[in-house]
Chimera marker file (.cmm) of the C-alpha trace (Angstrom):
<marker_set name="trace">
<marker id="1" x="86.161" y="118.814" z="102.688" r="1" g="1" b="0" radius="0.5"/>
<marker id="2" x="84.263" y="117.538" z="105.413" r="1" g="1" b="0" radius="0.5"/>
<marker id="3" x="84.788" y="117.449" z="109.234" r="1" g="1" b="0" radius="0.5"/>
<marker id="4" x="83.599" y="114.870" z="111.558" r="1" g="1" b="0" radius="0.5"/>
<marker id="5" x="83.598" y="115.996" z="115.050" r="1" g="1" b="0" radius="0.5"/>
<marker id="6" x="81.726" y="117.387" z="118.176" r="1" g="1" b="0" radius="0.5"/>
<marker id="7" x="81.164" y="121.224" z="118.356" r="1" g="1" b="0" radius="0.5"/>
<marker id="8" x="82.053" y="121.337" z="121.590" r="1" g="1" b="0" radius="0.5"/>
<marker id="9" x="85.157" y="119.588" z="121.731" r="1" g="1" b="0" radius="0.5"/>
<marker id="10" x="88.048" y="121.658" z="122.053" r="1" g="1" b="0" radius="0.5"/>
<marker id="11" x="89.994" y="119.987" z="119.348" r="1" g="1" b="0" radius="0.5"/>
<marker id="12" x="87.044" y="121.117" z="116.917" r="1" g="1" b="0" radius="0.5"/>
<marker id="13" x="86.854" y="124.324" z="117.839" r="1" g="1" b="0" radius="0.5"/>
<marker id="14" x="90.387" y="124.916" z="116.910" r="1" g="1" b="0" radius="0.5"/>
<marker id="15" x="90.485" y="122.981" z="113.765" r="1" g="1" b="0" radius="0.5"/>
<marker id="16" x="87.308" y="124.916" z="112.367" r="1" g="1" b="0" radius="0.5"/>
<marker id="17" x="89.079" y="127.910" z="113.893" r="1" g="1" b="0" radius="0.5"/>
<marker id="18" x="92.001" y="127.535" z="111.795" r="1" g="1" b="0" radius="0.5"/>
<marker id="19" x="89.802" y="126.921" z="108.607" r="1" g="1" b="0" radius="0.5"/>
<marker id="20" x="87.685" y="129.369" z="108.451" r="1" g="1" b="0" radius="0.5"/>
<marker id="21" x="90.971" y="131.686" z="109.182" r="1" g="1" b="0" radius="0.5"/>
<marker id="22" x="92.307" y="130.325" z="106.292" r="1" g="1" b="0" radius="0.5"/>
<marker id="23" x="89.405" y="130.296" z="103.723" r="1" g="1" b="0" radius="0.5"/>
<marker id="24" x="88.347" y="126.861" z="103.055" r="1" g="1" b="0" radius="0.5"/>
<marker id="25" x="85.310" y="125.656" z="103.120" r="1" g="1" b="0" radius="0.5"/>
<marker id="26" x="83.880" y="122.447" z="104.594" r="1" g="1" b="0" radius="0.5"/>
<marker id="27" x="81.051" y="120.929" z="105.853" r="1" g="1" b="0" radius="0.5"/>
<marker id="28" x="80.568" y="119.762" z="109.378" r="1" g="1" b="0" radius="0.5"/>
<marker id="29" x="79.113" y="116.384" z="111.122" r="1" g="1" b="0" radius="0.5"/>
<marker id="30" x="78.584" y="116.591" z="114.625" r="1" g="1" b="0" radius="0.5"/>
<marker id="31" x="78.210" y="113.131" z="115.410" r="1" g="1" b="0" radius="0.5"/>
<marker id="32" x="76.578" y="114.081" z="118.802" r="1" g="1" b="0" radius="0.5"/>
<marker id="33" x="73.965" y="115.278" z="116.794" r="1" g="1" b="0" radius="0.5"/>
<marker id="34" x="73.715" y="113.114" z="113.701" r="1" g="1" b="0" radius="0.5"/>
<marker id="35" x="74.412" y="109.869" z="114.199" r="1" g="1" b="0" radius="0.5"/>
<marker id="36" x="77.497" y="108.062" z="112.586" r="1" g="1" b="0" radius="0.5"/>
<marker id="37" x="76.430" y="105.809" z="110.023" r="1" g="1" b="0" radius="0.5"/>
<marker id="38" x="77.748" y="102.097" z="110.026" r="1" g="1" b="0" radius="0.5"/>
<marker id="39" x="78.474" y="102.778" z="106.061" r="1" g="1" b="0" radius="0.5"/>
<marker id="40" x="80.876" y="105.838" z="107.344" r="1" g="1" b="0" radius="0.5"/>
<marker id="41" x="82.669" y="103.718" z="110.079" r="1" g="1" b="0" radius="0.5"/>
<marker id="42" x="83.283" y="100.670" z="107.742" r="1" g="1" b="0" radius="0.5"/>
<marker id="43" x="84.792" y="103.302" z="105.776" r="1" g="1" b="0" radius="0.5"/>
<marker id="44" x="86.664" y="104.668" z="108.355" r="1" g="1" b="0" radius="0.5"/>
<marker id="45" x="87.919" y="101.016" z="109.871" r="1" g="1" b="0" radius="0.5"/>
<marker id="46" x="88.906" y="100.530" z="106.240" r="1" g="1" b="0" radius="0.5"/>
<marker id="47" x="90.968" y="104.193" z="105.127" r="1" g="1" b="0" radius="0.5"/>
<marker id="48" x="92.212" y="104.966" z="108.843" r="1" g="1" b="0" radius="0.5"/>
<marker id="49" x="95.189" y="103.401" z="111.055" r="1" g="1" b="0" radius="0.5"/>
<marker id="50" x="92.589" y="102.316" z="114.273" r="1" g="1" b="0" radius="0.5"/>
<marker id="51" x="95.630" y="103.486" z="116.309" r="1" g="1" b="0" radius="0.5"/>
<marker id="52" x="95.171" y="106.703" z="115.290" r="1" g="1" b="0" radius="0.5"/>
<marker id="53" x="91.180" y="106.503" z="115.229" r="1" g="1" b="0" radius="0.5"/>
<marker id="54" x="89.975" y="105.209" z="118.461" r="1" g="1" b="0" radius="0.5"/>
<marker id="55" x="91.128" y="107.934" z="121.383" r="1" g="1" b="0" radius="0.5"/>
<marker id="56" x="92.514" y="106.054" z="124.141" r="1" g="1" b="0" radius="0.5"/>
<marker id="57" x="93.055" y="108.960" z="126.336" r="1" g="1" b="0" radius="0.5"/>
<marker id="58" x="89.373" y="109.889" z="126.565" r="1" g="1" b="0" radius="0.5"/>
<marker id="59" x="86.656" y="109.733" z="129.255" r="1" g="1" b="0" radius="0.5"/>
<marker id="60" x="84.744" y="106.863" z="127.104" r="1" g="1" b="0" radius="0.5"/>
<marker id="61" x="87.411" y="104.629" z="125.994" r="1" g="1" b="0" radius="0.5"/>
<marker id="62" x="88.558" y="104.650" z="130.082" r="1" g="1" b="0" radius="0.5"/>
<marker id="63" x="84.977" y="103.330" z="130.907" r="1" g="1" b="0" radius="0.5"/>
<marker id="64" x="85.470" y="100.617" z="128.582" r="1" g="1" b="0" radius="0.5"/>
<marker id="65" x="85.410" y="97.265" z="130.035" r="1" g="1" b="0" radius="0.5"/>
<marker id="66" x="88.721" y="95.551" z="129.390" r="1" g="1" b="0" radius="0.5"/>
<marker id="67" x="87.025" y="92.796" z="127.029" r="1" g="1" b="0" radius="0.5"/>
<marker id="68" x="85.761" y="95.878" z="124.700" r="1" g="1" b="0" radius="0.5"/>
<marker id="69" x="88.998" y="97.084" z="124.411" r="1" g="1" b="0" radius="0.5"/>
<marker id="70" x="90.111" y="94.662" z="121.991" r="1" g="1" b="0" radius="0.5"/>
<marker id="71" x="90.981" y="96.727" z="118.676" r="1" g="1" b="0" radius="0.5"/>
<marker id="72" x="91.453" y="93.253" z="116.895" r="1" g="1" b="0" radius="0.5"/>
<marker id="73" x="87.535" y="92.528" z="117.080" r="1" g="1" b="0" radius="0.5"/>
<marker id="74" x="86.565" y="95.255" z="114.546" r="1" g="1" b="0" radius="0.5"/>
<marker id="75" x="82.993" y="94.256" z="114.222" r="1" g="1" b="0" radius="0.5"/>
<marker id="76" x="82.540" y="94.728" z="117.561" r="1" g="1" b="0" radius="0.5"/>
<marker id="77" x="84.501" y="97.864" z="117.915" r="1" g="1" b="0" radius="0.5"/>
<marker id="78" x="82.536" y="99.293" z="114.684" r="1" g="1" b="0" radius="0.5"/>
<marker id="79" x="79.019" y="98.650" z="116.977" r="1" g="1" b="0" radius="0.5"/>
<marker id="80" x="81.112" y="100.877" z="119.977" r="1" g="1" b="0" radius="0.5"/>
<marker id="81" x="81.651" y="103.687" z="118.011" r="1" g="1" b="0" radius="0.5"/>
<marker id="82" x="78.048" y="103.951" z="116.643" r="1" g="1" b="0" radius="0.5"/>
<marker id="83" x="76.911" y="103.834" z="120.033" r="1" g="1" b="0" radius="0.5"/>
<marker id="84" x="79.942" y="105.634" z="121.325" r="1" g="1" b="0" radius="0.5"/>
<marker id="85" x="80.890" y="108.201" z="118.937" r="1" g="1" b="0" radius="0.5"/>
<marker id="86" x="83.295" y="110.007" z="121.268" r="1" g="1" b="0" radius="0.5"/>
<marker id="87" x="85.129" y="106.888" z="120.781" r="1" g="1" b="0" radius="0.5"/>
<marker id="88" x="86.605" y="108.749" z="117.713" r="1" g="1" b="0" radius="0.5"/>
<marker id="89" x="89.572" y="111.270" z="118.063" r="1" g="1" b="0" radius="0.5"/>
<marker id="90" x="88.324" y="114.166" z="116.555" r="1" g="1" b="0" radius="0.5"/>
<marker id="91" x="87.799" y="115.581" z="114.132" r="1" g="1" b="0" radius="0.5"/>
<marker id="92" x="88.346" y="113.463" z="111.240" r="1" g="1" b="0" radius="0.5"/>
<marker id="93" x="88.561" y="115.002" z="107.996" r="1" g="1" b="0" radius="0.5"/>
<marker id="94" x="87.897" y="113.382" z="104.595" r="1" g="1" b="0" radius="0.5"/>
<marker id="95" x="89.387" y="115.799" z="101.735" r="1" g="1" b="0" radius="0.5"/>
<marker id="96" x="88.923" y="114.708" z="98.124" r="1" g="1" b="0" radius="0.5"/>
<marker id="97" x="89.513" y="110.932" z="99.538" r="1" g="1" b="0" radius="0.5"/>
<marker id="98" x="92.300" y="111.352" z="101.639" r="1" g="1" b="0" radius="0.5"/>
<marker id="99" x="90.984" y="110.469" z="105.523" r="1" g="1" b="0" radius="0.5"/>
<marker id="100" x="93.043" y="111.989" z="108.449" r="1" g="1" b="0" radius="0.5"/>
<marker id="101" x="92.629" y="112.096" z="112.015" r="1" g="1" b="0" radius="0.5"/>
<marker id="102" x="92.697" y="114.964" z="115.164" r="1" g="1" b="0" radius="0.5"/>
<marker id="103" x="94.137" y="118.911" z="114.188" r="1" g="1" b="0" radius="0.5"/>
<marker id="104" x="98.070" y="120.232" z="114.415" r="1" g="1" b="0" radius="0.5"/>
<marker id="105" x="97.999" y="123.734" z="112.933" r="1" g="1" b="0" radius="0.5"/>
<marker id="106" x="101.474" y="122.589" z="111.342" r="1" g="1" b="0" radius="0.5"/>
<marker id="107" x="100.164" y="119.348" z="109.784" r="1" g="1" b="0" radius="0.5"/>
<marker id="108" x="97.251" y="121.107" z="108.314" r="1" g="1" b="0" radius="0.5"/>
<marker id="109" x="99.294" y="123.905" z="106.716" r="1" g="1" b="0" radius="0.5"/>
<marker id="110" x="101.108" y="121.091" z="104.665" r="1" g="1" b="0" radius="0.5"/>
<marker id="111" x="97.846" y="118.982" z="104.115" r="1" g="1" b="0" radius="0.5"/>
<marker id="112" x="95.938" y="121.613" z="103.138" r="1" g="1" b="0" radius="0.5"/>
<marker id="113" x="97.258" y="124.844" z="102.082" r="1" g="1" b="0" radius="0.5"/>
<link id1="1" id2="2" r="1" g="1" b="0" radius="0.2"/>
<link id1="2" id2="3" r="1" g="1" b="0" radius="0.2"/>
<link id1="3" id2="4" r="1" g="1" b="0" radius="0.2"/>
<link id1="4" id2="5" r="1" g="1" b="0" radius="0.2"/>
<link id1="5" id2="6" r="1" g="1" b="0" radius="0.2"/>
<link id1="6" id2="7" r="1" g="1" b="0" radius="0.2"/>
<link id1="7" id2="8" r="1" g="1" b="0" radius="0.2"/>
<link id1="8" id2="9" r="1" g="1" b="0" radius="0.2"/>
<link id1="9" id2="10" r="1" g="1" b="0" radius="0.2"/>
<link id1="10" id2="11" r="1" g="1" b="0" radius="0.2"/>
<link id1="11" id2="12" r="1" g="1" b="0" radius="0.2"/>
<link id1="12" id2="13" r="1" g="1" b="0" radius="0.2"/>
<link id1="13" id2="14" r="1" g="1" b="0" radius="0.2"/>
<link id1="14" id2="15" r="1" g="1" b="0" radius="0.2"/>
<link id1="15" id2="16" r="1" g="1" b="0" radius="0.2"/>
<link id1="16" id2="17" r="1" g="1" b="0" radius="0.2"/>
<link id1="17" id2="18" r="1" g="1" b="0" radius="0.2"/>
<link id1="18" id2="19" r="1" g="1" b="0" radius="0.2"/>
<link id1="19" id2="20" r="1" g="1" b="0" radius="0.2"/>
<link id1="20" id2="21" r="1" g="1" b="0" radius="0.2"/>
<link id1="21" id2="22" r="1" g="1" b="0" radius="0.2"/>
<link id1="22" id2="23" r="1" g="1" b="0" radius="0.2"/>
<link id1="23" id2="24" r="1" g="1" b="0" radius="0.2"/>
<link id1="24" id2="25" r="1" g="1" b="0" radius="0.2"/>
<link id1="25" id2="26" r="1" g="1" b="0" radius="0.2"/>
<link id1="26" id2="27" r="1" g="1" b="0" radius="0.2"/>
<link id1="27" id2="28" r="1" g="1" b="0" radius="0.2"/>
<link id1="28" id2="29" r="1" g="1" b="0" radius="0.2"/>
<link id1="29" id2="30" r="1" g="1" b="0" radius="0.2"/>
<link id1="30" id2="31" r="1" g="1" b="0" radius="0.2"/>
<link id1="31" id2="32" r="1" g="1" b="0" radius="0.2"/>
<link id1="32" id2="33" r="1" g="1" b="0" radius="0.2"/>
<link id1="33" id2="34" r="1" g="1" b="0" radius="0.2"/>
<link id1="34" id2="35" r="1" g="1" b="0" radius="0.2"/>
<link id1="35" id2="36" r="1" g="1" b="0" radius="0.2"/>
<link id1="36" id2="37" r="1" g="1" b="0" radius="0.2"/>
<link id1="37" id2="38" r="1" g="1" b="0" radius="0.2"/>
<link id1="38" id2="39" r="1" g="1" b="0" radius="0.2"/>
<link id1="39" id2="40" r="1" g="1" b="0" radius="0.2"/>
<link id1="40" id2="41" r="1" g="1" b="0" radius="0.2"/>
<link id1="41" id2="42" r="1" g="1" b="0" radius="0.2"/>
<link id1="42" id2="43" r="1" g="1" b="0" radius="0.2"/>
<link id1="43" id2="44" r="1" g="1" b="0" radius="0.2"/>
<link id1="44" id2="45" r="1" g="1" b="0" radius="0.2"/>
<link id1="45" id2="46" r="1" g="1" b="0" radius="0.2"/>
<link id1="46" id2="47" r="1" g="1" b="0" radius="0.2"/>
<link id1="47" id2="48" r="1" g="1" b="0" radius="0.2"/>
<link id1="48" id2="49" r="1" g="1" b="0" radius="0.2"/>
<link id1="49" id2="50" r="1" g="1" b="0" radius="0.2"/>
<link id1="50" id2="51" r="1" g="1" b="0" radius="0.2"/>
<link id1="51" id2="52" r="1" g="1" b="0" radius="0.2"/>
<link id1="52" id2="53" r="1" g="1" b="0" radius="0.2"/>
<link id1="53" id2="54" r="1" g="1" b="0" radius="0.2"/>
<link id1="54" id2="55" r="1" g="1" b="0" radius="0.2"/>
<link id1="55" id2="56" r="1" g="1" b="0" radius="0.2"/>
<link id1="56" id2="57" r="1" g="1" b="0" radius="0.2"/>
<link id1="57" id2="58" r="1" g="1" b="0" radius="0.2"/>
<link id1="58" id2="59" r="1" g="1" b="0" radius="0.2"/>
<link id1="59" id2="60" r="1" g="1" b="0" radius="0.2"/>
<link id1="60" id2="61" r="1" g="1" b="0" radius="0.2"/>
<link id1="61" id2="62" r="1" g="1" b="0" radius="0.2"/>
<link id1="62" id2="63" r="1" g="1" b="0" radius="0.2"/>
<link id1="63" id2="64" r="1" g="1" b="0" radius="0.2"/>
<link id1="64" id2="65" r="1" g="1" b="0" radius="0.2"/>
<link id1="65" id2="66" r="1" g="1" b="0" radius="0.2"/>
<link id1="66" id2="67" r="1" g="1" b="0" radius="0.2"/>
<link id1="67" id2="68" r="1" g="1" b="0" radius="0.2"/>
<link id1="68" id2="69" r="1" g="1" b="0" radius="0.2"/>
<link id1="69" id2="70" r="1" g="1" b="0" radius="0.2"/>
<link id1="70" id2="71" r="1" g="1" b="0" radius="0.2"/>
<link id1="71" id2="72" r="1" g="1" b="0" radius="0.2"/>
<link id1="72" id2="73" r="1" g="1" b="0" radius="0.2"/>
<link id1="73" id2="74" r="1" g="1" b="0" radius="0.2"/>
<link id1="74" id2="75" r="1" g="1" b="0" radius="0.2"/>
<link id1="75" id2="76" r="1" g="1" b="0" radius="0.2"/>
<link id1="76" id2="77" r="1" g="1" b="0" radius="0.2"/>
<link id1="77" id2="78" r="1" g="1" b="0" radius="0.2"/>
<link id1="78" id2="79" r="1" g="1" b="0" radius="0.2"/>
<link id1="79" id2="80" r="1" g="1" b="0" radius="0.2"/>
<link id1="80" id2="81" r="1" g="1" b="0" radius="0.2"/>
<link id1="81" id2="82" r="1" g="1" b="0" radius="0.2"/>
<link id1="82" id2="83" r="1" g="1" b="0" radius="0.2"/>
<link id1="83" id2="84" r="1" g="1" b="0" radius="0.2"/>
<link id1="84" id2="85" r="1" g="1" b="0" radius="0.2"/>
<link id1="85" id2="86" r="1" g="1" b="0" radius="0.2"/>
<link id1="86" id2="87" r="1" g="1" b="0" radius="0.2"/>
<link id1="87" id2="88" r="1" g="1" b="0" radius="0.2"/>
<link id1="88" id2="89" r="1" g="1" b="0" radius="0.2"/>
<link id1="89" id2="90" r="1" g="1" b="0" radius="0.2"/>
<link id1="90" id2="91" r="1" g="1" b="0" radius="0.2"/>
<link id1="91" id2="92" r="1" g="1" b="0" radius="0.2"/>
<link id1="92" id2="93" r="1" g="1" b="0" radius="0.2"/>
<link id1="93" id2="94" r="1" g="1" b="0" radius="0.2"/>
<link id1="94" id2="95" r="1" g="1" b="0" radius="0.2"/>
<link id1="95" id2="96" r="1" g="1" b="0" radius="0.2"/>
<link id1="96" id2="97" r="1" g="1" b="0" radius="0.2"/>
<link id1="97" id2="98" r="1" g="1" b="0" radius="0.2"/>
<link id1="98" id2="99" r="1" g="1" b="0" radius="0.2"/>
<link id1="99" id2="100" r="1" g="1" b="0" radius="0.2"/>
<link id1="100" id2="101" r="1" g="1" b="0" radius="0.2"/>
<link id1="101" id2="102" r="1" g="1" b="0" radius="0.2"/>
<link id1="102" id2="103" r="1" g="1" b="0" radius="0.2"/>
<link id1="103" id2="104" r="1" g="1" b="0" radius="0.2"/>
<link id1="104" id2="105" r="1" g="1" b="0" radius="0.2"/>
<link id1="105" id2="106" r="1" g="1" b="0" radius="0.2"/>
<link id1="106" id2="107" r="1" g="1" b="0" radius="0.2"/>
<link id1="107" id2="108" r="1" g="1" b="0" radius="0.2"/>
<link id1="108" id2="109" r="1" g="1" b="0" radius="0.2"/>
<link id1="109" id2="110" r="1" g="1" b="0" radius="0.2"/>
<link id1="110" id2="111" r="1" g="1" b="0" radius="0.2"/>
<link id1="111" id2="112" r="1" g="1" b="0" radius="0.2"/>
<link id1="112" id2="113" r="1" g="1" b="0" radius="0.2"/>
</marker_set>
């Protein structure tokens, strides 16, 4: 399993929480730290709804000009969230192919336990 996120995001924190208090092991990508690379975010633009991948309620995506906004101009949008990787609701989480996107302690029990 491995988790693409921020260590300081709150979201994170919980979701790595909640692993480690059940067991499983992953490895971590803070994309603050190592940059996303355009081979991951084709990926991502490819196995995840962009509804559910670009977070529309955060500080970044608000400072968006209105033009950039556009989720229909994915090459464009793919060159935002290299530069901008808090673009991304976190984490995302790629288990044995399966992509999924942000952490409810519910969801996770199904997903993953």
């Amino acid at each position: 399993m491995k988790i693409y996120g921020i260590k300081n995001c709150d979201t994170v924190k919980k979701a790595l929480k909640w692993l480690d208090s059940n067991s499983l092991s992953y490895e971590f990508h803070d994309f603050k730290k190592e940059p996303l690379s355009q081979a991951l975010v084709d990926q991502w633009f490819t196995q995840v709804d962009l509804e559910k991948l670009i977070n529309k309620r955060g500080t970044t995506w608000r400072q968006l000009d209105e033009s950039q906004k556009d989720l229909s101009n994915t090459q464009a949008l793919k060159q935002l969230v290299i530069e901008k990787p808090t673009l991304v609701k976190r984490p995302v989480v790629e288990n044995n192919g399966q992509w999924s996107v942000g952490f409810k302690a519910e969801d996770w029990q199904n997903q993953f336990l």
